[in-house]
PDB file of N, CA, C and O in Angstrom:
ATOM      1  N   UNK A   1      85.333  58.419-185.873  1.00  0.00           N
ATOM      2  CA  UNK A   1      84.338  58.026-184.896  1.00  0.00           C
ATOM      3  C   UNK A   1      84.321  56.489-184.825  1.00  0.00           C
ATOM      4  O   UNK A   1      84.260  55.897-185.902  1.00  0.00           O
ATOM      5  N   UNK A   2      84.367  55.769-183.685  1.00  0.00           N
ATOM      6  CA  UNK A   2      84.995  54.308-183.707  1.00  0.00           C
ATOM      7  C   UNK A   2      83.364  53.938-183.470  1.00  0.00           C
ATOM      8  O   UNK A   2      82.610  54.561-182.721  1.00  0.00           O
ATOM      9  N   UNK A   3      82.984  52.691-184.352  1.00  0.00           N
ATOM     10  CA  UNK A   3      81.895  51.891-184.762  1.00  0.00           C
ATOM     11  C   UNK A   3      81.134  51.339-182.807  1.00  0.00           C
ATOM     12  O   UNK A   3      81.748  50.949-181.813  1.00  0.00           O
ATOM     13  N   UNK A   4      79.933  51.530-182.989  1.00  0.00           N
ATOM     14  CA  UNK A   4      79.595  50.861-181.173  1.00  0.00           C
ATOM     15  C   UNK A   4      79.155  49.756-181.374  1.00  0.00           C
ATOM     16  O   UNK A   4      78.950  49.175-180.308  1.00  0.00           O
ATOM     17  N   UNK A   5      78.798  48.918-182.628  1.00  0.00           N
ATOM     18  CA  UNK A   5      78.713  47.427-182.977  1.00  0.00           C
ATOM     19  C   UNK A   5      79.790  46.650-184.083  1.00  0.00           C
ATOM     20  O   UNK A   5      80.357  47.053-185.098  1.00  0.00           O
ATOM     21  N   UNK A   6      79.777  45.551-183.479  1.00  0.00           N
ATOM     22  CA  UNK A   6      80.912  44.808-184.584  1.00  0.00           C
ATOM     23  C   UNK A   6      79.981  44.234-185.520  1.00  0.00           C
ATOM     24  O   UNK A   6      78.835  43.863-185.267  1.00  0.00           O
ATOM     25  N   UNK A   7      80.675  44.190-186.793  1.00  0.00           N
ATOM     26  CA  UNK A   7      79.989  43.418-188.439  1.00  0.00           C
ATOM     27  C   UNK A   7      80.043  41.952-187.967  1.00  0.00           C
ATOM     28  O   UNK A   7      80.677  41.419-187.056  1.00  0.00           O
ATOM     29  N   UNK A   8      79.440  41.619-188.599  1.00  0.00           N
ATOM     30  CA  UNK A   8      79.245  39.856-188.716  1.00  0.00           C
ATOM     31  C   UNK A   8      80.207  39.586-189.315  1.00  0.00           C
ATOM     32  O   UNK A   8      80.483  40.507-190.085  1.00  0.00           O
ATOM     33  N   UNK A   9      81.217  38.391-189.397  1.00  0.00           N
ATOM     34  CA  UNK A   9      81.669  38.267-189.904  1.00  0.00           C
ATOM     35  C   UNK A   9      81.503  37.531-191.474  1.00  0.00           C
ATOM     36  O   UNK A   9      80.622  36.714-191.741  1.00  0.00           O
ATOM     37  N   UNK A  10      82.616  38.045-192.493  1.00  0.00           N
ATOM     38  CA  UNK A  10      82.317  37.550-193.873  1.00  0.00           C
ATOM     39  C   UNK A  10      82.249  36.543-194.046  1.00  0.00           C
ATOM     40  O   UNK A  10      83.096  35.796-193.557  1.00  0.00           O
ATOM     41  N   UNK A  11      80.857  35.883-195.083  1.00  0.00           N
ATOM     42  CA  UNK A  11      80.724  34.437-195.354  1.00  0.00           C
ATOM     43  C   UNK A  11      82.116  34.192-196.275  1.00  0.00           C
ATOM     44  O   UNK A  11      82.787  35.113-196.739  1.00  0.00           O
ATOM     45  N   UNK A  12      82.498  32.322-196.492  1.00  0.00           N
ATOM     46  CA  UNK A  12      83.137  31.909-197.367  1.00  0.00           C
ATOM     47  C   UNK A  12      82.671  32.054-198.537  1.00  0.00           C
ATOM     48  O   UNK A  12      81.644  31.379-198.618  1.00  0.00           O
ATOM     49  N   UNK A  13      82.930  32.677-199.653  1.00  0.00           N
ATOM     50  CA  UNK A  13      82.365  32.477-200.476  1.00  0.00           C
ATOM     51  C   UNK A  13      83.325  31.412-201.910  1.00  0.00           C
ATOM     52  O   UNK A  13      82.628  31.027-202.849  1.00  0.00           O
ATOM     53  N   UNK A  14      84.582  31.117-201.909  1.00  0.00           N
ATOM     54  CA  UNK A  14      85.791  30.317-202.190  1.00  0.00           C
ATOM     55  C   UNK A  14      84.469  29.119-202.650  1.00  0.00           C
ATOM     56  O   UNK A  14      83.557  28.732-201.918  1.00  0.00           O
ATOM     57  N   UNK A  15      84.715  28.761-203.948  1.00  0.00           N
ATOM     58  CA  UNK A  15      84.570  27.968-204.833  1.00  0.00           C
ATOM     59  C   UNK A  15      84.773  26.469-204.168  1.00  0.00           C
ATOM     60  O   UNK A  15      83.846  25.690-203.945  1.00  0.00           O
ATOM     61  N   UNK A  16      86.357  26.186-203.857  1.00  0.00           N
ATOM     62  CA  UNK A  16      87.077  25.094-202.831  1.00  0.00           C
ATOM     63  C   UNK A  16      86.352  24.601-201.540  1.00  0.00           C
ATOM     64  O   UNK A  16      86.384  23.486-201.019  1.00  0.00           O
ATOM     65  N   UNK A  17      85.779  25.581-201.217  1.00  0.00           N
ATOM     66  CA  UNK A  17      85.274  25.341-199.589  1.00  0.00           C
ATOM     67  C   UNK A  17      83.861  24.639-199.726  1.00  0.00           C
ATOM     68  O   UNK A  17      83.425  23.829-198.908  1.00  0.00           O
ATOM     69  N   UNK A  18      83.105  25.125-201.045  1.00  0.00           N
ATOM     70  CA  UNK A  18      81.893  24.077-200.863  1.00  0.00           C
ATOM     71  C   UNK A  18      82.294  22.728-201.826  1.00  0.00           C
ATOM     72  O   UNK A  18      81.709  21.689-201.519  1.00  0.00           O
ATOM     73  N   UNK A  19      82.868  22.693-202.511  1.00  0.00           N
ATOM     74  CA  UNK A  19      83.586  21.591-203.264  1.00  0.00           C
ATOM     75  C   UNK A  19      84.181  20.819-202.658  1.00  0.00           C
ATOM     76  O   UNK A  19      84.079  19.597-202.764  1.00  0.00           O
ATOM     77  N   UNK A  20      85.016  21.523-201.803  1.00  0.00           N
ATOM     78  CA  UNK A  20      85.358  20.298-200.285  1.00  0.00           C
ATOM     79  C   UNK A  20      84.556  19.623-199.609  1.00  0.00           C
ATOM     80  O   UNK A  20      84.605  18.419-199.359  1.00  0.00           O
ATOM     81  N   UNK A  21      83.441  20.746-199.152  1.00  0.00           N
ATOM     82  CA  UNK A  21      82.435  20.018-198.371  1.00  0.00           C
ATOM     83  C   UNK A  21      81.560  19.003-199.169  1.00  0.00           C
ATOM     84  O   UNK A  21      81.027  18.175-198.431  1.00  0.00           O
ATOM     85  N   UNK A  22      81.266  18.858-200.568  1.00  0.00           N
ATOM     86  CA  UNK A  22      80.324  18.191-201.046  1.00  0.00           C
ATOM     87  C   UNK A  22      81.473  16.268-201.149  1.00  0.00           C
ATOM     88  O   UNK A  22      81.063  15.132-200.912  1.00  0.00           O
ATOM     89  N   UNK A  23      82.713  16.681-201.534  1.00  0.00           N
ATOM     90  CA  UNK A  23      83.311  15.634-201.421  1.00  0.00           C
ATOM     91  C   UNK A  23      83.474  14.516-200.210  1.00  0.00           C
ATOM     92  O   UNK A  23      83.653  13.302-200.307  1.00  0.00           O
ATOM     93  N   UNK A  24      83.342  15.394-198.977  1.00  0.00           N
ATOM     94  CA  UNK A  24      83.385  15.033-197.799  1.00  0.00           C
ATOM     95  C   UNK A  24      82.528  13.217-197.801  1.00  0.00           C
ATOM     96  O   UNK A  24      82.969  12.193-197.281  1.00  0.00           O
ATOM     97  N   UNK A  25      81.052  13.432-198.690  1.00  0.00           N
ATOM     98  CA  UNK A  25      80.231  11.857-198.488  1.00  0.00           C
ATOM     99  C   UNK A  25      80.708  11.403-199.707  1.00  0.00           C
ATOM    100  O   UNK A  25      80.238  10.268-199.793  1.00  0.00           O
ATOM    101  N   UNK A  26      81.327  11.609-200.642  1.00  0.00           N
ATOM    102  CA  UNK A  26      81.560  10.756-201.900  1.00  0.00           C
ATOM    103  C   UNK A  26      82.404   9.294-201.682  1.00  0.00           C
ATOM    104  O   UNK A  26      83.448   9.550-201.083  1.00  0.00           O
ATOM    105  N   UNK A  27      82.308   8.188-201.909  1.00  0.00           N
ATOM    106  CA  UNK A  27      83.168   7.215-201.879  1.00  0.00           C
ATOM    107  C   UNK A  27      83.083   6.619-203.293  1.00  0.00           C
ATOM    108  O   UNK A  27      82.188   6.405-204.111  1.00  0.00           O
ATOM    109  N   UNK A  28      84.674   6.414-203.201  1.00  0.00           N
ATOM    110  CA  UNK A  28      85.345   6.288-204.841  1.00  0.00           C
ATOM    111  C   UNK A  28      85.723   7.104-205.549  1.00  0.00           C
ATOM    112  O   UNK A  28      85.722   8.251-205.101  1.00  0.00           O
ATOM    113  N   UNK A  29      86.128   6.915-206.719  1.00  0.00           N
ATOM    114  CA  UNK A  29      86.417   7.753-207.961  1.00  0.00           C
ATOM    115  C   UNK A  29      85.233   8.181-208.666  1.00  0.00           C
ATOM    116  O   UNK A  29      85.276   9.237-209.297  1.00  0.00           O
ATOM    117  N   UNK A  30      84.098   7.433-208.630  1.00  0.00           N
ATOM    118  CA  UNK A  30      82.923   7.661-209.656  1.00  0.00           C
ATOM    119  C   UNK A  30      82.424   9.009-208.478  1.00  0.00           C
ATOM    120  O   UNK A  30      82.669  10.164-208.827  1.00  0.00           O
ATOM    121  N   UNK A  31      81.883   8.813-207.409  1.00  0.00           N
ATOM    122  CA  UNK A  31      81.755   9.964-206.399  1.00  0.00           C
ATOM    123  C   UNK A  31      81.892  11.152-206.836  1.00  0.00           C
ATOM    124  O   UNK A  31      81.055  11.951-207.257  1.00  0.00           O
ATOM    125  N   UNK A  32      83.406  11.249-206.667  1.00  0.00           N
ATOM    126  CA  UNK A  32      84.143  12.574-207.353  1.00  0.00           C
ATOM    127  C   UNK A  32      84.386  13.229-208.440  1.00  0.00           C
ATOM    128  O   UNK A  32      84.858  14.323-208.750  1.00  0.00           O
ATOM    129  N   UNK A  33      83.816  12.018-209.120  1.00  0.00           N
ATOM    130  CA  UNK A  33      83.899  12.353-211.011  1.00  0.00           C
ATOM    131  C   UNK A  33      82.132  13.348-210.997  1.00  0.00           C
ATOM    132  O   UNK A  33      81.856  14.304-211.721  1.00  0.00           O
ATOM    133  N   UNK A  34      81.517  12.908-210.279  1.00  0.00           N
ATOM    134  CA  UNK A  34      80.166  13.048-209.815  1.00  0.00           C
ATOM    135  C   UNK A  34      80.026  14.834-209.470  1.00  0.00           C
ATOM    136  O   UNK A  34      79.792  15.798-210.198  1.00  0.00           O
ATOM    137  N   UNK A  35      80.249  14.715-208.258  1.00  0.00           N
ATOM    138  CA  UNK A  35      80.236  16.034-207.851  1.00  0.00           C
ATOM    139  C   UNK A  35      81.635  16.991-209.048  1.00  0.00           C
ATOM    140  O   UNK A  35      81.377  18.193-209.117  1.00  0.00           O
ATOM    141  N   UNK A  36      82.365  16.752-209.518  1.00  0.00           N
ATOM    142  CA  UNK A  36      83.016  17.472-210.090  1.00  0.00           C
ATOM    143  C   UNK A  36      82.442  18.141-211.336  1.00  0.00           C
ATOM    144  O   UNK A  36      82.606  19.356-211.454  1.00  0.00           O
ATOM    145  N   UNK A  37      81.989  17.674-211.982  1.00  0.00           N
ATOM    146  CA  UNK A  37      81.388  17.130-213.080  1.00  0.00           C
ATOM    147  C   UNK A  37      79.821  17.920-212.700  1.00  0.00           C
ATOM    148  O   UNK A  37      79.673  18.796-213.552  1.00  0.00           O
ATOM    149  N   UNK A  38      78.901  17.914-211.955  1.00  0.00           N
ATOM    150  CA  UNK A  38      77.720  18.605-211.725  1.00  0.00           C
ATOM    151  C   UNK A  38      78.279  20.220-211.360  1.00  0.00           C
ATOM    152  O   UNK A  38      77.927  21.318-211.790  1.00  0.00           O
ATOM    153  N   UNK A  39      79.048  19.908-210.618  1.00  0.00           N
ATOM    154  CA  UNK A  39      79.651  21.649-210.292  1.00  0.00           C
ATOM    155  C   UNK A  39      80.092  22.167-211.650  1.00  0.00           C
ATOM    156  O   UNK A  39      79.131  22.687-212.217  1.00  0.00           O
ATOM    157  N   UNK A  40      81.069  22.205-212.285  1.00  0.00           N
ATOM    158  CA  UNK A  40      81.417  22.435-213.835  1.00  0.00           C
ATOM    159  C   UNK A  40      80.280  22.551-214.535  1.00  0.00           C
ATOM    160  O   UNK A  40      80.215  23.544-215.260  1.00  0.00           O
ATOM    161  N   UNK A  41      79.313  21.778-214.524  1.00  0.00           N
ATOM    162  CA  UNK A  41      78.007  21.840-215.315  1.00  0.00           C
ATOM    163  C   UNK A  41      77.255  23.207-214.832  1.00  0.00           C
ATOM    164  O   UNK A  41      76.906  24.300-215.279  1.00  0.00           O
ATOM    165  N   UNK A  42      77.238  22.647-213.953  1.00  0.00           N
ATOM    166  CA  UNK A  42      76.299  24.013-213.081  1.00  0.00           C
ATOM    167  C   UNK A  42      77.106  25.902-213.803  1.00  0.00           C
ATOM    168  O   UNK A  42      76.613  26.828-214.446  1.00  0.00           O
ATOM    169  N   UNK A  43      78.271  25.676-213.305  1.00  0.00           N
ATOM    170  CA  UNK A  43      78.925  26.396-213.540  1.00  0.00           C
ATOM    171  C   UNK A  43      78.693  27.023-215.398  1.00  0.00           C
ATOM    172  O   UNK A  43      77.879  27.922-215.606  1.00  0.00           O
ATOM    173  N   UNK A  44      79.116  26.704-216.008  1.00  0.00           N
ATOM    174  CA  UNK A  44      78.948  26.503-217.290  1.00  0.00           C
ATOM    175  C   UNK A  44      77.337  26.800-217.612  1.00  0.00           C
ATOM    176  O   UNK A  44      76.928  27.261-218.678  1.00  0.00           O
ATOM    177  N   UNK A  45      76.974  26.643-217.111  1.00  0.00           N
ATOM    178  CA  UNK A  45      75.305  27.140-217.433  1.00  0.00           C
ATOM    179  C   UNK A  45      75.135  28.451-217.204  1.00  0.00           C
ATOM    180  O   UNK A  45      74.768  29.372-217.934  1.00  0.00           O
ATOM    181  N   UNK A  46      75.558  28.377-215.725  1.00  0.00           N
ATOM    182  CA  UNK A  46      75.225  29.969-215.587  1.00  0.00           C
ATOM    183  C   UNK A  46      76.462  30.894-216.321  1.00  0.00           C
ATOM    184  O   UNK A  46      76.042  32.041-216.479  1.00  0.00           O
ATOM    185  N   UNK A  47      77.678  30.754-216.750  1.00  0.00           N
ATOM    186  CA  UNK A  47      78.108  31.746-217.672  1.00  0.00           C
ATOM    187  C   UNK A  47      77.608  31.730-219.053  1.00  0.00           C
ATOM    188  O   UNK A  47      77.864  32.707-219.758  1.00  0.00           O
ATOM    189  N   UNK A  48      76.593  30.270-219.771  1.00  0.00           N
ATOM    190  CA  UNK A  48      76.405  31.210-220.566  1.00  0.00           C
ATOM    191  C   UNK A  48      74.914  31.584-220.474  1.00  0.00           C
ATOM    192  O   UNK A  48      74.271  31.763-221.508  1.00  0.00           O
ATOM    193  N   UNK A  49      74.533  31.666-219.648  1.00  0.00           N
ATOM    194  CA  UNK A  49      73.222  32.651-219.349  1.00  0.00           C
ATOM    195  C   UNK A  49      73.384  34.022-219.287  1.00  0.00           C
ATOM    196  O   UNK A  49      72.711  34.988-219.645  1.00  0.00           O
ATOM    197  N   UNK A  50      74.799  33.803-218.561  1.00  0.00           N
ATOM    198  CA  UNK A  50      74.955  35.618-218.761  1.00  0.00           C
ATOM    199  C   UNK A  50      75.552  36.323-219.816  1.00  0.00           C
ATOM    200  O   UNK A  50      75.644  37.551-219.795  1.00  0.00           O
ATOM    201  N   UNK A  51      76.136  35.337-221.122  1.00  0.00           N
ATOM    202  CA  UNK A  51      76.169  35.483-221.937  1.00  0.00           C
ATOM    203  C   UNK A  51      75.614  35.827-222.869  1.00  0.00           C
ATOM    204  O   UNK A  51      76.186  36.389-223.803  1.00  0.00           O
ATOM    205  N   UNK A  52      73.979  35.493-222.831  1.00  0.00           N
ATOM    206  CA  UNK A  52      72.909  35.374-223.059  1.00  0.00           C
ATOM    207  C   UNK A  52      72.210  36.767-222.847  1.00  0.00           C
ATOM    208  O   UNK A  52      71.665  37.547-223.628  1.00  0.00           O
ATOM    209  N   UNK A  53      72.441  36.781-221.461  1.00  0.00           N
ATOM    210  CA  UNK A  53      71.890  38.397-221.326  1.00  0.00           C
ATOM    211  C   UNK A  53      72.198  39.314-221.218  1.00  0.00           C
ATOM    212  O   UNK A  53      71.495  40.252-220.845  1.00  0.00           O
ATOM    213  N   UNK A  54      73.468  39.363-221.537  1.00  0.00           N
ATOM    214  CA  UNK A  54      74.569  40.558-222.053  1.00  0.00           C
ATOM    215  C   UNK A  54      74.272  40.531-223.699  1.00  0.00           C
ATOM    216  O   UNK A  54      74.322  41.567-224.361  1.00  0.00           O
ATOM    217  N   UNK A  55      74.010  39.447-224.184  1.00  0.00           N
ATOM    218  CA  UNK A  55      73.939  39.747-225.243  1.00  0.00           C
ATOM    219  C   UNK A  55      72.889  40.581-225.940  1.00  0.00           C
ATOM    220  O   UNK A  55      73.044  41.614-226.591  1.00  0.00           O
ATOM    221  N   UNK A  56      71.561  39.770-225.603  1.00  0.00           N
ATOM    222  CA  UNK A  56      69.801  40.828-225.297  1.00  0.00           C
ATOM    223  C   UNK A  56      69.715  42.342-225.248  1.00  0.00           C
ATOM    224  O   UNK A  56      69.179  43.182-225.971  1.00  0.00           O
ATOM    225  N   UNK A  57      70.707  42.407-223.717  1.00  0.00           N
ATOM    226  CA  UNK A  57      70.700  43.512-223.424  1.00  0.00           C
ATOM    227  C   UNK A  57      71.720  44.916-224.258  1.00  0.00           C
ATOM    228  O   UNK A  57      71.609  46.142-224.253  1.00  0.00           O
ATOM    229  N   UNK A  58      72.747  43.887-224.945  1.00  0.00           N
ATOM    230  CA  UNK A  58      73.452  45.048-225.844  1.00  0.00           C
ATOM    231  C   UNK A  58      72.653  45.180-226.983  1.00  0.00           C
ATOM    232  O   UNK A  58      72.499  46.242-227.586  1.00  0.00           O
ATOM    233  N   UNK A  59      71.959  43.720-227.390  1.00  0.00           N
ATOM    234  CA  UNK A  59      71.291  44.475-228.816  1.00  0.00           C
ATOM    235  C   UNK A  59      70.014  45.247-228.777  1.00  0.00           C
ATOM    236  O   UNK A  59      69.337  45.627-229.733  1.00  0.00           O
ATOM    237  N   UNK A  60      69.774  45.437-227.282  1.00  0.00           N
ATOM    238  CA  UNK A  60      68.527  46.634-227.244  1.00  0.00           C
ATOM    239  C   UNK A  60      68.832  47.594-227.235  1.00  0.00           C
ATOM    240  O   UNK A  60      68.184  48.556-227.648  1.00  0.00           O
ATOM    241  N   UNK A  61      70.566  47.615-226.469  1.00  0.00           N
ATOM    242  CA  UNK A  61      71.282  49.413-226.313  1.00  0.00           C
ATOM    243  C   UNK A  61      71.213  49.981-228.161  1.00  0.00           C
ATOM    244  O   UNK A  61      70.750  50.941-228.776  1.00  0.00           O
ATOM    245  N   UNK A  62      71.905  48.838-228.451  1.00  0.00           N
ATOM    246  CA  UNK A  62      71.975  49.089-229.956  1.00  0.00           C
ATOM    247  C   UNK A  62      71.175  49.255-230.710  1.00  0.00           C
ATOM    248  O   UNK A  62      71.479  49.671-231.828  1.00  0.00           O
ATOM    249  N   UNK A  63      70.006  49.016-230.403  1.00  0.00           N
ATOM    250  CA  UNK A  63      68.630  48.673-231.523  1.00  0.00           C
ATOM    251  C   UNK A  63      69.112  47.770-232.634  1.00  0.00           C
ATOM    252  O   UNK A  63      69.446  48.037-233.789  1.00  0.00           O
ATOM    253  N   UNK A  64      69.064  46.755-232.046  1.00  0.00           N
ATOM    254  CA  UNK A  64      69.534  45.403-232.824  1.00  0.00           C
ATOM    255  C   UNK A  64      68.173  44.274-233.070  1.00  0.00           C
ATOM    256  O   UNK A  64      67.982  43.658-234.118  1.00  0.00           O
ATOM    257  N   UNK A  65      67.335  44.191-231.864  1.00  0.00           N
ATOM    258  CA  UNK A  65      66.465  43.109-231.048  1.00  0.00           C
ATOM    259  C   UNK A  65      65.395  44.181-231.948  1.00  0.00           C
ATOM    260  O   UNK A  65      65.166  45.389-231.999  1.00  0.00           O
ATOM    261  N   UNK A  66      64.913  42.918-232.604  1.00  0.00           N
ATOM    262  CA  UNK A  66      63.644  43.530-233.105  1.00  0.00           C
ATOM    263  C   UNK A  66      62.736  42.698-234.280  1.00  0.00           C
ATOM    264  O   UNK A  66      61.688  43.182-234.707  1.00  0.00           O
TER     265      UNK A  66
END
């Protein structure tokens, strides 16, 4: 049965594409050390948050947390 509306199309979601765009106002090397450097950070936080709550959450499967 052929669809009677078209999907929206898919956002970018590519790592590169907002990393590009944030470079776009940087001038210099310090700029880019800048935004590189906050993204990585950023980044790095949130894996180990979920590190964090994978961890919580296995030692409750387990009866560990207590």
């Amino acid at each position: 049965m052929p669809r009677s509306t078209a999907l929206p199309p898919l956002p970018d979601l590519r790592f590169e594409h907002s990393y590009l765009a944030s470079l776009r106002g940087c001038q210099g090397g310090w700029g880019v050390l800048g935004v590189t450097v906050r993204d990585q950070v950023g980044f790095l936080f949130l894996f180990l948050f979920l590190l964090w709550v994978i961890g919580v959450l296995g030692g409750e499967v387990m009866g560990n947390v207590g």
